[in-house]
LUMLOMI-862399 format. One line per field, with one value per residue (C-alpha): x, y, z; residue number from 1. Coordinates in steps of 0.1 Angstrom, whole numbers. Example, Ala and Ser with C-alpha at 12.3 -4.5 7.8 and 13.67 -1.06 7.14 Angstrom:
2
px <- 123 | 137
py <- -45 | -11
pz <- 78 | 71
n <- 1 | 2
***
This chain:
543
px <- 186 | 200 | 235 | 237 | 222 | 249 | 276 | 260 | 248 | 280 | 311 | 294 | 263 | 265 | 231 | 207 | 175 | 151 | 132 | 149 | 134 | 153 | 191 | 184 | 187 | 219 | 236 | 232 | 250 | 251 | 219 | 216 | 250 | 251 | 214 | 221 | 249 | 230 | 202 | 231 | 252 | 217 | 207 | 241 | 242 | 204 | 211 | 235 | 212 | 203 | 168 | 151 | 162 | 145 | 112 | 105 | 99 | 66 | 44 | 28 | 42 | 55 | 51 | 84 | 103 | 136 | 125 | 106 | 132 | 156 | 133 | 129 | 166 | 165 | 145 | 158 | 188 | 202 | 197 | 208 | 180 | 160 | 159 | 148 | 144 | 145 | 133 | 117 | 88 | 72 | 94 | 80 | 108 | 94 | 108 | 96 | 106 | 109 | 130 | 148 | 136 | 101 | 89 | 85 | 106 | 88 | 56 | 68 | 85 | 53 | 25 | 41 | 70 | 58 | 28 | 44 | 72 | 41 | 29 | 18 | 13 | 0 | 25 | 1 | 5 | 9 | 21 | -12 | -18 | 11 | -3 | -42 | -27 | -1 | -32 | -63 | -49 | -12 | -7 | -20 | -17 | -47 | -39 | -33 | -36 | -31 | -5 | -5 | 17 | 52 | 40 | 17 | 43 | 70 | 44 | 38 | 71 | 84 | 52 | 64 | 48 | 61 | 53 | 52 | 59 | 57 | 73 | 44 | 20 | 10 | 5 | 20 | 4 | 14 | 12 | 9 | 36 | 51 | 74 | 91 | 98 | 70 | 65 | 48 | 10 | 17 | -2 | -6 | 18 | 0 | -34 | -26 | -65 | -69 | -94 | -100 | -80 | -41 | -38 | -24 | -19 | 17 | 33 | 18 | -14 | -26 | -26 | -46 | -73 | -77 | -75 | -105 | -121 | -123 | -143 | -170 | -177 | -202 | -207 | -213 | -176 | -159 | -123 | -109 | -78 | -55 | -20 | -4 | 30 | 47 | 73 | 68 | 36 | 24 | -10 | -39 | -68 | -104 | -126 | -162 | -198 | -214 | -250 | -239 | -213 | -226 | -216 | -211 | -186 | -168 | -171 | -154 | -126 | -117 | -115 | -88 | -69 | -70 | -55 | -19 | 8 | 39 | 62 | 69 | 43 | 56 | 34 | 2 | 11 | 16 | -17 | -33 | -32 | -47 | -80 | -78 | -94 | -87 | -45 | -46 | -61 | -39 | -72 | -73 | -103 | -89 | -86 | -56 | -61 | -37 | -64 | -89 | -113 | -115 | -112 | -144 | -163 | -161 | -165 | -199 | -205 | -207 | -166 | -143 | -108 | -76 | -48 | -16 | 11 | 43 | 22 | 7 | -14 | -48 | -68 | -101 | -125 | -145 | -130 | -153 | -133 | -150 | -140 | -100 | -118 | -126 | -109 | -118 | -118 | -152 | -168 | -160 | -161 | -189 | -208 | -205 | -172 | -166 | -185 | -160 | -133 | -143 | -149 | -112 | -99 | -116 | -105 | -70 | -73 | -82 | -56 | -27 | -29 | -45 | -29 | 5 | -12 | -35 | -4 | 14 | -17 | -27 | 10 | 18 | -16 | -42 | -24 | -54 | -70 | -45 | -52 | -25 | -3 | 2 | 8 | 35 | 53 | 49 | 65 | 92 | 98 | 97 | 123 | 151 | 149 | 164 | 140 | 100 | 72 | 65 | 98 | 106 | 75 | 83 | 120 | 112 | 88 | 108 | 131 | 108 | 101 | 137 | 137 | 106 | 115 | 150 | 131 | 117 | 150 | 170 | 173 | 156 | 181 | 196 | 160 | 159 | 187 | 166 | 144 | 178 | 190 | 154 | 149 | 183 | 186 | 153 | 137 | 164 | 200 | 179 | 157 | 184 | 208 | 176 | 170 | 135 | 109 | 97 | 53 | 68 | 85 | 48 | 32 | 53 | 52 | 13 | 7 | 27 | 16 | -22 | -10 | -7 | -40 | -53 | -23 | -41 | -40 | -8 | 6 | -22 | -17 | 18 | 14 | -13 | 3 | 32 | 3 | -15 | 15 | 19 | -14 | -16 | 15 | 7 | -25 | -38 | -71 | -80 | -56 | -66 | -106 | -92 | -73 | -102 | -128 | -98 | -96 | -137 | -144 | -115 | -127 | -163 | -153 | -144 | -166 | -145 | -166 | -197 | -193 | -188 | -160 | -179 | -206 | -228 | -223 | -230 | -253 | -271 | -276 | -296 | -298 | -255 | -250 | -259 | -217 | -200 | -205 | -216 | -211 | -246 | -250 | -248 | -287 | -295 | -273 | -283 | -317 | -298 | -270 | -261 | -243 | -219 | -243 | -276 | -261 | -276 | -255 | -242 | -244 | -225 | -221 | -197 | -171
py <- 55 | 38 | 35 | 64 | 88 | 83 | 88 | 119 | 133 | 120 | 134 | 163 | 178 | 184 | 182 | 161 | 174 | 166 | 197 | 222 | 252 | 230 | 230 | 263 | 271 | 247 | 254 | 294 | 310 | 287 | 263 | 255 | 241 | 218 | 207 | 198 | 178 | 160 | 152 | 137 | 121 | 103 | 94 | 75 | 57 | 47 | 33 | 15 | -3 | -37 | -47 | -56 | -22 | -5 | -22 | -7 | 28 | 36 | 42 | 76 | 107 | 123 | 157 | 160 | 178 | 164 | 127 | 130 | 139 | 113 | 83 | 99 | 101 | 67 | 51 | 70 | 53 | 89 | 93 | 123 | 129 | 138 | 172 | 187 | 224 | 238 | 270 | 288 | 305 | 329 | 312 | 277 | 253 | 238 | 215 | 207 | 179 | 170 | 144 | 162 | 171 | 157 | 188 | 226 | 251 | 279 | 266 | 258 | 291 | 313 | 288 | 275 | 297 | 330 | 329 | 310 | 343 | 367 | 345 | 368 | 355 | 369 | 363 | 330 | 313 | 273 | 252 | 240 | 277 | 277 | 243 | 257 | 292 | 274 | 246 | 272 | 303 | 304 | 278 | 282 | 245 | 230 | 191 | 190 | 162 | 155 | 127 | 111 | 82 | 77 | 56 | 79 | 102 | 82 | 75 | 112 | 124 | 101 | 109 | 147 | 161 | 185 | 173 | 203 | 194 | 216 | 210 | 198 | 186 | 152 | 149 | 167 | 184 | 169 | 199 | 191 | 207 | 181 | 187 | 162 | 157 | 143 | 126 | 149 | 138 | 122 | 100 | 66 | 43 | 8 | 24 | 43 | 63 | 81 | 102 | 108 | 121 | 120 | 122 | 88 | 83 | 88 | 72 | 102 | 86 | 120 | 136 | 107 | 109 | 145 | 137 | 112 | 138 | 162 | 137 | 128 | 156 | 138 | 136 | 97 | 92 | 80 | 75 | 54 | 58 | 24 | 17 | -21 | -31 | -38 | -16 | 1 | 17 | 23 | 48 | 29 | 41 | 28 | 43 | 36 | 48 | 50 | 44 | 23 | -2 | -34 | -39 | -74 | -65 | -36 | -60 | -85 | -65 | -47 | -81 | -95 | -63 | -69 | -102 | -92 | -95 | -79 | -60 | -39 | -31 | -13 | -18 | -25 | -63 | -69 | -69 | -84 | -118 | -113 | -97 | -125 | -155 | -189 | -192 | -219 | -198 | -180 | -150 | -124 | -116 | -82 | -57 | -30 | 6 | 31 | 56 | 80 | 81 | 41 | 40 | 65 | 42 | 8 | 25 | 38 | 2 | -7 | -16 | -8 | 6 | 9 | 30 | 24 | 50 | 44 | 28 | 42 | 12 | 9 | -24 | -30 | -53 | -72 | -78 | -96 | -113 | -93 | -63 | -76 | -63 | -28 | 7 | 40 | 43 | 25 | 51 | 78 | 60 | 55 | 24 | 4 | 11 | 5 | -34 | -40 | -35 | -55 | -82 | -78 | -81 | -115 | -127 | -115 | -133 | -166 | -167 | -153 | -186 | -212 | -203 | -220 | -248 | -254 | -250 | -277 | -305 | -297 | -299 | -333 | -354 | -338 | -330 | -339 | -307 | -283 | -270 | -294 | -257 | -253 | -284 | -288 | -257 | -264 | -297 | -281 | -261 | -284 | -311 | -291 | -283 | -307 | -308 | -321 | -297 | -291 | -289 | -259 | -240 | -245 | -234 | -203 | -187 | -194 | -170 | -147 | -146 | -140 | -113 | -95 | -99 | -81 | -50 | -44 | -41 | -26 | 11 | 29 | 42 | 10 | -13 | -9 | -33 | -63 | -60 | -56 | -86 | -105 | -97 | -110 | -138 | -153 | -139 | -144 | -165 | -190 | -198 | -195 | -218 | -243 | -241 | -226 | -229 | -198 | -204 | -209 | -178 | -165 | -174 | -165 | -133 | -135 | -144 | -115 | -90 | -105 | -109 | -69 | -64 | -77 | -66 | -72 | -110 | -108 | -132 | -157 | -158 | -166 | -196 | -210 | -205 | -229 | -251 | -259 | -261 | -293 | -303 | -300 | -319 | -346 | -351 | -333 | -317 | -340 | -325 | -288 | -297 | -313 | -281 | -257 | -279 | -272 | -235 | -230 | -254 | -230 | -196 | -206 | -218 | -182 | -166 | -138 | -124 | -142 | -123 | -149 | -142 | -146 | -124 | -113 | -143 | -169 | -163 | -143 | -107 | -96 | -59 | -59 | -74 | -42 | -38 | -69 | -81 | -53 | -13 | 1 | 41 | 58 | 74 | 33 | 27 | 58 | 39 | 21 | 19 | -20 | -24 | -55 | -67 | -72 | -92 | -127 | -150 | -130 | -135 | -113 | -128 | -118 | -146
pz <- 434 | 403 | 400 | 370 | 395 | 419 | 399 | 391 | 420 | 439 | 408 | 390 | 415 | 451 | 449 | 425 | 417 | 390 | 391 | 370 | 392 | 423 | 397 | 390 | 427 | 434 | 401 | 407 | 378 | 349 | 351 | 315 | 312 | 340 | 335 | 298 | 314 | 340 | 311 | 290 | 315 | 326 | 295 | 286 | 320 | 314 | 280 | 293 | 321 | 316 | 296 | 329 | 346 | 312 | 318 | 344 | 331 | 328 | 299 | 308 | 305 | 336 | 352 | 356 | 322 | 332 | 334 | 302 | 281 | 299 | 293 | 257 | 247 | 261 | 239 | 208 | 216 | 214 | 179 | 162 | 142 | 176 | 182 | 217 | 220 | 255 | 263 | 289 | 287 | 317 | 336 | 332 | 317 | 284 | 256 | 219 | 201 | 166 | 139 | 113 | 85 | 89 | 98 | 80 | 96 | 80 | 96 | 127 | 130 | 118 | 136 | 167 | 183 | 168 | 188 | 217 | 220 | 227 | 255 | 288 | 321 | 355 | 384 | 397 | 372 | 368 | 345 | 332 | 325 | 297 | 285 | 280 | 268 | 240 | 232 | 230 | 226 | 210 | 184 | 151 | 141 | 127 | 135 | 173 | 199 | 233 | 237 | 272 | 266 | 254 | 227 | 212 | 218 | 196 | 169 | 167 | 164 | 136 | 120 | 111 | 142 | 169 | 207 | 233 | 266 | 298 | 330 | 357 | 332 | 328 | 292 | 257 | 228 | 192 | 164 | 128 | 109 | 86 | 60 | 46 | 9 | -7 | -47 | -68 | -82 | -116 | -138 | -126 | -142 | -142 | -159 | -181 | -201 | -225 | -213 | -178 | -149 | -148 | -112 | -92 | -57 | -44 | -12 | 13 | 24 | 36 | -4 | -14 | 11 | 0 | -40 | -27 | -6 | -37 | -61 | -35 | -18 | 10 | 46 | 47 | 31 | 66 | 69 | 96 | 103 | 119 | 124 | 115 | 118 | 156 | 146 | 117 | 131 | 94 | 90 | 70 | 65 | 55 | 30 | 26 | 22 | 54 | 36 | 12 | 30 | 45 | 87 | 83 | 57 | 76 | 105 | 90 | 73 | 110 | 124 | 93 | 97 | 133 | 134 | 115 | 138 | 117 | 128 | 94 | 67 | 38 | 11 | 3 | -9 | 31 | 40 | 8 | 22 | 53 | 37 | 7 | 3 | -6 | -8 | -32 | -59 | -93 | -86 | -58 | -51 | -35 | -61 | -65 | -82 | -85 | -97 | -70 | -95 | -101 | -58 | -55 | -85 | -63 | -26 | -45 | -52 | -13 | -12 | 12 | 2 | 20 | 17 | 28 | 36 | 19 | -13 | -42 | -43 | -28 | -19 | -33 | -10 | -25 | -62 | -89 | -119 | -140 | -132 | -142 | -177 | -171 | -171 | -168 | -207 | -209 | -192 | -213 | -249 | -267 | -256 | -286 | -289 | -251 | -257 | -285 | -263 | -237 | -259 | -274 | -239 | -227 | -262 | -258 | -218 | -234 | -262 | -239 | -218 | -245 | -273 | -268 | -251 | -280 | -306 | -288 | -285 | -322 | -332 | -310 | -307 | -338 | -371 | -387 | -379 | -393 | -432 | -451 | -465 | -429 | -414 | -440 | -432 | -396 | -404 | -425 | -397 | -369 | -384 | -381 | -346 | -317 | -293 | -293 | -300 | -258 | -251 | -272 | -261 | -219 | -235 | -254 | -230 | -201 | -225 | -227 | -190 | -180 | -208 | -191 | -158 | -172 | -191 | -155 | -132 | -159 | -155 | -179 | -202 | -209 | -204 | -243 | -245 | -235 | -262 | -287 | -274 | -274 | -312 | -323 | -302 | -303 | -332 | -356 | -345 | -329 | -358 | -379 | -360 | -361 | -324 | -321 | -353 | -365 | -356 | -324 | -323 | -336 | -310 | -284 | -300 | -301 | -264 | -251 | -264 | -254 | -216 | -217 | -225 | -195 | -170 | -136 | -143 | -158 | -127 | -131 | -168 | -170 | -148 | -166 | -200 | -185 | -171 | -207 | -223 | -202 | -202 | -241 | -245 | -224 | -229 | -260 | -264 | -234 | -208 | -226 | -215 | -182 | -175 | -181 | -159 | -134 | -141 | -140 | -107 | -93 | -102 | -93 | -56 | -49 | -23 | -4 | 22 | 12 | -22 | -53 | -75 | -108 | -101 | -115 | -142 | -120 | -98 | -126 | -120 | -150 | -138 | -136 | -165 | -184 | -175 | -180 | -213 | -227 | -217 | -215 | -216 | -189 | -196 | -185 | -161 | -139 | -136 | -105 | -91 | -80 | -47 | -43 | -15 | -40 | -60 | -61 | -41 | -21 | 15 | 42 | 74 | 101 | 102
n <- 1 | 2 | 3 | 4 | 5 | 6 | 7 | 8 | 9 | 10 | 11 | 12 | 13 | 14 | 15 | 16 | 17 | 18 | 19 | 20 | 21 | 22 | 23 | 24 | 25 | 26 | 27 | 28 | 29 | 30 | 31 | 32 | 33 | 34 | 35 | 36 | 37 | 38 | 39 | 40 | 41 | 42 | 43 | 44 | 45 | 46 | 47 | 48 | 49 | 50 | 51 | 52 | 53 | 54 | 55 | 56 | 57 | 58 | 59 | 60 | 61 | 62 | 63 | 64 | 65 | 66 | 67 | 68 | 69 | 70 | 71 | 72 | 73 | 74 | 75 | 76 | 77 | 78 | 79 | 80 | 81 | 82 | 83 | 84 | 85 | 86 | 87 | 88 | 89 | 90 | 91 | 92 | 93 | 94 | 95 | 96 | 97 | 98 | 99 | 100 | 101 | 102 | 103 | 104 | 105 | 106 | 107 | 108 | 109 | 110 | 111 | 112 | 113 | 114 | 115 | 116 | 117 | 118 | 119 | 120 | 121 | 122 | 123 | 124 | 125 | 126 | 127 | 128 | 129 | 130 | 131 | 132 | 133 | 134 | 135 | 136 | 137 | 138 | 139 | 140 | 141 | 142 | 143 | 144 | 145 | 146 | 147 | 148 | 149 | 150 | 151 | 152 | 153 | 154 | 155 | 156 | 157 | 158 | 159 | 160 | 161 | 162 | 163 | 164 | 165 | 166 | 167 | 168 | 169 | 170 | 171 | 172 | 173 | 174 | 175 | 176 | 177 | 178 | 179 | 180 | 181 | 182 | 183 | 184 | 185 | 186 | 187 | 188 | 189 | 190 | 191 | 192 | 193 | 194 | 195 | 196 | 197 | 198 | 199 | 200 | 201 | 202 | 203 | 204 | 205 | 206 | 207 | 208 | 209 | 210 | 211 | 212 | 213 | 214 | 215 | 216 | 217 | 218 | 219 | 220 | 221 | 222 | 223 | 224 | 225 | 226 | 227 | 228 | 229 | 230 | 231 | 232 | 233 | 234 | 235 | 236 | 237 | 238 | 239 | 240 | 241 | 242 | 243 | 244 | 245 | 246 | 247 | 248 | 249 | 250 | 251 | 252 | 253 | 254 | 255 | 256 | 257 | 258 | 259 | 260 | 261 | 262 | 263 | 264 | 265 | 266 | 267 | 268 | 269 | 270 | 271 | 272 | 273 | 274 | 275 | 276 | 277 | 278 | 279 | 280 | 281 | 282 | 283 | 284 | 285 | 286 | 287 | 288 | 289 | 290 | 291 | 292 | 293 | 294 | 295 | 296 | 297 | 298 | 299 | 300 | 301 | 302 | 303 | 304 | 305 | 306 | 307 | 308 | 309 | 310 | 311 | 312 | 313 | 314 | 315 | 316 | 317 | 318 | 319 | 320 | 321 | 322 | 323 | 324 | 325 | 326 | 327 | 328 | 329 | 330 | 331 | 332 | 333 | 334 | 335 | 336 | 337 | 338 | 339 | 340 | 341 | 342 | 343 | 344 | 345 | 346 | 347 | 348 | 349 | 350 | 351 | 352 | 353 | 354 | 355 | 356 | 357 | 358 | 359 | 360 | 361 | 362 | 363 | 364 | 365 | 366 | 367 | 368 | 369 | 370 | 371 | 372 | 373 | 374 | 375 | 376 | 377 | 378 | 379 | 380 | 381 | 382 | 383 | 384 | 385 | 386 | 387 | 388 | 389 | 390 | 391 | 392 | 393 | 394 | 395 | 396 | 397 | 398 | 399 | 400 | 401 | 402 | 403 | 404 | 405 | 406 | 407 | 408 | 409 | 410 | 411 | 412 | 413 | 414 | 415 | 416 | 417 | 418 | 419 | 420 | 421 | 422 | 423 | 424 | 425 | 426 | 427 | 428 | 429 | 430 | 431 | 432 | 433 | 434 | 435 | 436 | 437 | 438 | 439 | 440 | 441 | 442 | 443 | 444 | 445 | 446 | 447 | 448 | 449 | 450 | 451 | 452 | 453 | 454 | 455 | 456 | 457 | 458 | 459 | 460 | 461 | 462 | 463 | 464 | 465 | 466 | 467 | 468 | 469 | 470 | 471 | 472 | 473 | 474 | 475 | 476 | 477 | 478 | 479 | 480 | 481 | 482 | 483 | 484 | 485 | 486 | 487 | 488 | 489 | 490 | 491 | 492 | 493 | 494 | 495 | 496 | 497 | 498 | 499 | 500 | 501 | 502 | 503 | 504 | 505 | 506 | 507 | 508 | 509 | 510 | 511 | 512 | 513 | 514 | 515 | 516 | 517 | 518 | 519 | 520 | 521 | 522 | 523 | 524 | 525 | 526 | 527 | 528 | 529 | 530 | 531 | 532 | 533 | 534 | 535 | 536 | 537 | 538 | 539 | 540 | 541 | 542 | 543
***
């Protein structure tokens, strides 16, 4: 007997039992008081037991009622957001447990104890009686479970369910009855359509399976459901086409996923780097969407997609680099229109990240190419400002960068401010005081607003704007050529689960390229439908 049970038994009980049918016959009169006491009093004298005393509780759930609300108080630390509801029903002592406001009292009071109240029982009965009575026959819950461990029963409970226990049965019964406030659908913020469905994930990871569920309505869509995270215990789930998926692929995602050892996972961006590839790349070849309709597109493609609860963000596996080009937009325009827009965009890529590198390497090492109107006003421009032409381009868009990176914590009503400041400071004082020359302030201007175009390699971009800005000021046209052979031999290494990253460019795909260059009608490309695993190159093999 541990010391806590002592103290009890021998100050507040002349006799200590653990079966509450056994205090009911001690305590006489009053049993609920002086068994909530007893279940108190233990629980503080248990939580203050050393570590190694704690250990040793088991794992399973108990038969005993008494015991299992002990050990769970226990290991709530005796939070107050735990809520344990005894009753008593046909004269069986049972409990049901819940946090605060993760659950729907409405439901809970029309599906669960509605039905419990109206319980009948013949004068033999057991405990396992109310247990197959409340599971089959009582409870109008649609999500229920069997829990037979503690863990399973913690992860339930802070998951917005209800666990019923019963007093001499082994195991508990987790009803679905959430309710906890939940983020209304919206339109998705980061891709933004014209045409097309408004509808975005939100943080509950059970909406957005069923937004998913609704666009492809098939039987060999399979979700598998995981948890990550030591102590976070965060849902993910797995989407993919049974008849469409390769193993080796699913194989190989399971055993990535399998391998992350952290203790909280809160978003998406946690887990990115375990299913990546290559660290030393600007690229991911893991795609994001925050779209069900762009999610059901790519799992139709042979890709698996996860979903993470707590993030409106979904993963992508594999992600091609020419998909970084592509919205939902250029399904639904017209296809000649929807080619000239893709061609805007890889322009707009190249000239986000060249263009300032180019202006300083022309500027510093090849005058000789500029028309002579313009390299006179360049001139004109650039001998009244202190510093040399590199300088002042490393200077002005690391302005700009602390001016974005402001526009994006600022709260909304006063994010307009920024961009006040940024037009009076940079665009005119500092050309005014001679600081900054005005093409510069051009092409600043310029590369911005081409980095939005193409806003899932927005991160990429700005570090290799910084990165030709250097290489054309130190080595001219030379060090721009040099830098591209870099960015190509880099891109081209790629190969996330056997998958190259510029496919279907290189290896050649002539059958995919009908929507990578060009956007062909959709009366061409319902000839086939191209599956990440026939590309050429591509070779899936379990790692």
């Amino acid at each position: 007997m541990g010391h806590s049970d002592f103290f009890i038994q021998t100050y507040f009980f002349p006799v200590f039992a653990n079966n509450v049918n056994e205090q009911k016959a001690v305590e006489g009169g009053c049993p609920l008081i002086f068994h909530n006491m007893r279940l108190r009093l233990r629980a503080y004298f248990l939580s203050k037991q050393p570590t190694e005393e704690k250990a040793e509780i088991q794992d399973d759930i108990l038969p005993d009622l008494t015991a299992n609300i002990i050990h769970i108080r226990t290991k709530f630390s005796n939070s107050t957001d735990l809520q344990i509801r005894e009753i008593t029903l046909c004269g069986f002592p049972v409990a049901m447990l819940a946090c605060e406001a993760m659950v729907n009292s409405q439901v809970l009071s029309t599906m669960v104890v509605g039905p419990l109240k109206q319980m009948k029982l013949g004068p033999d009965a057991k405990p396992q009686d109310v247990m197959h009575y409340a599971e089959s026959e009582s409870i109008l819950a649609m999500e229920q479970k069997q829990v037979h461990t503690y863990e399973e029963l913690f992860r339930f409970v802070m998951s917005g369910f209800v666990i019923f226990l019963v007093d001499g049965v082994p195991y508990g019964m987790a009803m679905g009855v959430q309710g906890f406030g939940l983020r209304g659908i919206s339109e998705p913020s980061s891709e933004v359509n014209e045409r097309g469905s408004r509808e975005g994930f939100i943080e509950a990871i059970r909406p957005n399976l069923a937004m998913v569920r609704r666009r492809i309505k098939s039987p060999t869509m399979v979700y598998e459901m995981m948890n990550i995270g030591s102590k976070s215990k965060t849902d993910i789930c797995l989407v993919y086409l049974s008849d469409r998926v390769s193993k080796d692929l699913l194989y190989d995602v399971k055993k990535r996923l399998s391998q992350v050892k952290l203790e909280v996972v809160l978003e998406s961006g946690y887990l990115q780097p375990f299913v990546d590839g290559k660290p030393l790349s600007l690229f991911s070849e893991v795609g994001t969407t925050e779209r069900p309709d762009t999610l059901c597109a790519k799992i139709n493609e042979g890709r698996i997609a996860i979903l993470v609860d707590g993030t409106p963000f979904a993963l992508i596996i594999p992600q091609l680099f020419v998909e970084n080009f592509q919205n939902i937009d250029d399904y639904t325009h017209r296809p000649f229109y929807a080619t000239f827009i893709r061609w805007l965009k890889y322009f707009a890529f190249f000239l986000s990240f060249l263009l300032p590198g180019l202006y300083v390497a022309v500027g510093t090492f090849h005058p000789e190419l500029l028309p002579h109107a313009l390299l006179l006003n360049i001139t004109a421009a650039e001998e009244t400002t202190p510093f040399p032409l590199m300088l002042e381009a490393l200077i002005i868009h690391l302005i700009y960068e602390i001016m974005h990176e402001a526009g994006l914590r600022l709260p909304r009503p006063v994010g307009h401010a920024v961009s006040i400041v940024g037009a009076l400071v940079i665009g005119d004082a500092a050309v005014t005081a001679g600081l900054i020359g005005s093409p510069m302030v051009m092409v600043v201007a310029l590369t911005a607003i081409s980095s939005f175009v193409v806003p899932n390699l927005y991160d990429a971009i700005v570090i290799l704007r910084f990165a030709f800005i250097l290489a054309g000021g130190l080595g001219g046209f030379y060090g721009i050529v040099l830098g591209m052979a870099f960015l190509l031999f880099n891109i081209c290494s790629l190969r996330n689960y056997g998958v190259p990253y510029t496919a279907p460019v290189s290896p050649f795909t002539f059958s995919a390229m009908r929507d990578v260059l060009i956007r062909a009608g959709w009366k061409r490309m319902q000839t086939k439908d191209v599956k990440v695993e026939e590309l050429n190159g591509v070779h899936i093999k379990k790692e």
